[in-house]
N, C-alpha and C positions, 0 to 999 in steps of 0.2 A: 056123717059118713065121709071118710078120708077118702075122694076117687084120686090125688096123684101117685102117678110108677114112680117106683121109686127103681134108682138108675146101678146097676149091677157093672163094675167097672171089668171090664175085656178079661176073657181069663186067657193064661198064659198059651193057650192050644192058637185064637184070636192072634194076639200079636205076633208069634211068630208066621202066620198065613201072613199078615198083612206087611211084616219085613220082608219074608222070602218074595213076593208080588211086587213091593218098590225094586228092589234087587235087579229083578227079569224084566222090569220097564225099563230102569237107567242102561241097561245091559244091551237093550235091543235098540235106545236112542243111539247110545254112542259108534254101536256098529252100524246104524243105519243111515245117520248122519252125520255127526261130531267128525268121527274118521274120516270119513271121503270128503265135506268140508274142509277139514284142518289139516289133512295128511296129505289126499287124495290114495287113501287105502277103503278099496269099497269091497268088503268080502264077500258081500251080500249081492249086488248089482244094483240094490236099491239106491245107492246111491247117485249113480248115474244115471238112474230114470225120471231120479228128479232134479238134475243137473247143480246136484250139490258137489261132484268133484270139479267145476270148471272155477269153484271158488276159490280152490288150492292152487291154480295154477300160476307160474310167474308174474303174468301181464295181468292177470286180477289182484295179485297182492301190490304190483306197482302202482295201478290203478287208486288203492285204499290210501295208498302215502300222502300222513298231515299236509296240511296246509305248510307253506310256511317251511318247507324240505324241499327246493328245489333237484331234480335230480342229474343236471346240467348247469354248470356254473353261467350267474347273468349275465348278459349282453350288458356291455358300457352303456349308457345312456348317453341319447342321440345328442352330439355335438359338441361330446367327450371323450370319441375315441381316440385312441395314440395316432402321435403321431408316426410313430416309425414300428420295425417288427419286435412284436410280443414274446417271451418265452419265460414259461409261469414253470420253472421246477418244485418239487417238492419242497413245500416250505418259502416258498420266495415268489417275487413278479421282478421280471426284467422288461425295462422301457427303455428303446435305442431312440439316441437320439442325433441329430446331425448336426445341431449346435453347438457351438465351442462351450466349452462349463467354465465360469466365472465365478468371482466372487467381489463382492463389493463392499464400504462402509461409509457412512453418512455422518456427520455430525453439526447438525442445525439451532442456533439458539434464536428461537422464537420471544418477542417480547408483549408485552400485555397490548393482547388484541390482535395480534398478530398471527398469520396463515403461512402455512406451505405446505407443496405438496412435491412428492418425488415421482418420476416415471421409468417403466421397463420396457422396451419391446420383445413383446414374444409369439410366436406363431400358434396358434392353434394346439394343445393339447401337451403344450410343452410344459414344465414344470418349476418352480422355485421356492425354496425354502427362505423364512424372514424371520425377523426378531427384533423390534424395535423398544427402547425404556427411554421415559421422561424423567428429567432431573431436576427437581425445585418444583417441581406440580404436574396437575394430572394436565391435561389434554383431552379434546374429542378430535375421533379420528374417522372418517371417510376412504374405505375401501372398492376402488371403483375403478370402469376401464371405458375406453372407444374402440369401435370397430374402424380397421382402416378403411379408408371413402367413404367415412360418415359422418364426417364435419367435426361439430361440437356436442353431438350427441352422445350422452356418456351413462350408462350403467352401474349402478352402484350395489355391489357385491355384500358388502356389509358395513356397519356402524357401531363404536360405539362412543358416549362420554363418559369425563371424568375416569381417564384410564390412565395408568405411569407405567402398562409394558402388554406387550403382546407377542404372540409368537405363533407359527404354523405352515403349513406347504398351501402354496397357491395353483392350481392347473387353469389354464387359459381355456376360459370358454372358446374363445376366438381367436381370430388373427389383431394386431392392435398395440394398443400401448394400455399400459395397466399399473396403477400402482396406489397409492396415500396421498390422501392429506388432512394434517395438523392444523389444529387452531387452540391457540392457547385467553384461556377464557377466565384465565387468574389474574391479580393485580400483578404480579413478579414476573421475571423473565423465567421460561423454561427451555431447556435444551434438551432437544430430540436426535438419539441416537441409534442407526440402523443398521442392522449385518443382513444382507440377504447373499445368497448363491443358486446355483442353478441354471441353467439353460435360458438365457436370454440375451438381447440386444440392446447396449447403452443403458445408462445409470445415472438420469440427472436430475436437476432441480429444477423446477419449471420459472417458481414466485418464492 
């Protein structure tokens, strides 16, 4: 004896109750919630007794802002501010400064085995742009500075070897002297050549 039902699929009277029913659900979420939520439109008042419209409000949506989207530009980092007054127009940063603007050029032929290094003085937060190329071989190069009243203790900014050119803006950590030095680590003589400008004090060779 066969005992399973056999399954009679929904007849057409069926499906439309059960469309018209999703219908009046979604119809009563969105006016009860969604809205006052995402508009702060509550027709109902429901909304508001369950404190779904304070989710729409300004200081909740500033609230949700990504990571990662500040909504005030950042603070310099400590022991980088300008030195002198800021004025950021649209499109642009202007940095005053009170040092005279300079410009300078080097040209050092270094022989096998042999070092040197150039220095700048500059104050705290001041700026200079550089551009040094090697001619006959690469070079390593030490980018580094001293704090004034601080002896012989020196800070090395960056490195690198086997280099024939570099170039970029320098801001002063500090107050001090700052600059390069070359060592030529090939059998041949190489000659190192420098343009730098910017806000600074003296331009010389040390060694």
């Amino acid at each position: 004896m066969n005992t399973q039902k056999s399954h009679q699929p929904p007849t057409l009277f069926k499906l439309i109750k059960a469309t018209v029913l999703a219908i009046i659900v979604a119809g009563v979420v969105l006016v009860s919630t969604v809205l006052p939520a995402e508009f702060g439109i509550d027709p109902t008042g429901v909304g508001k007794m369950l404190g779904l419209t304070a989710l729409s409000s300004p200081s909740a949506q500033a609230a949700s802002q990504p990571a990662g989207q500040p909504s005030a530009p950042a603070k310099p980092a400590k022991g980088m501010e300008s030195p002198g007054p800021v004025t950021q127009p649209p499109g642009g940063l202007v940095i005053k400064s009170k040092i005279p603007y300079r410009s300078d050029e080097m040209s050092i032929t270094l022989k096998p085995g042999e070092g040197t290094e150039i220095k700048v003085s500059m104050s705290k937060g001041e700026q200079l742009v550089y551009n040094w190329q090697s001619e006959g071989g690469p070079v390593n190069v030490d980018m580094h500075g001293e704090k004034t009243n601080d002896g012989d203790n020196s800070v090395s900014y960056w490195k690198g070897m086997q280099l024939t050119s570099d170039q970029g803006i320098f801001i002063a950590p500090y107050d001090g002297t700052h600059g390069w030095f070359w060592r030529n680590r090939s059998d041949n003589p190489v000659t190192v050549k420098i343009k730098a400008s910017g806000f600074y004090e003296k331009f010389v060779r040390l060694k």
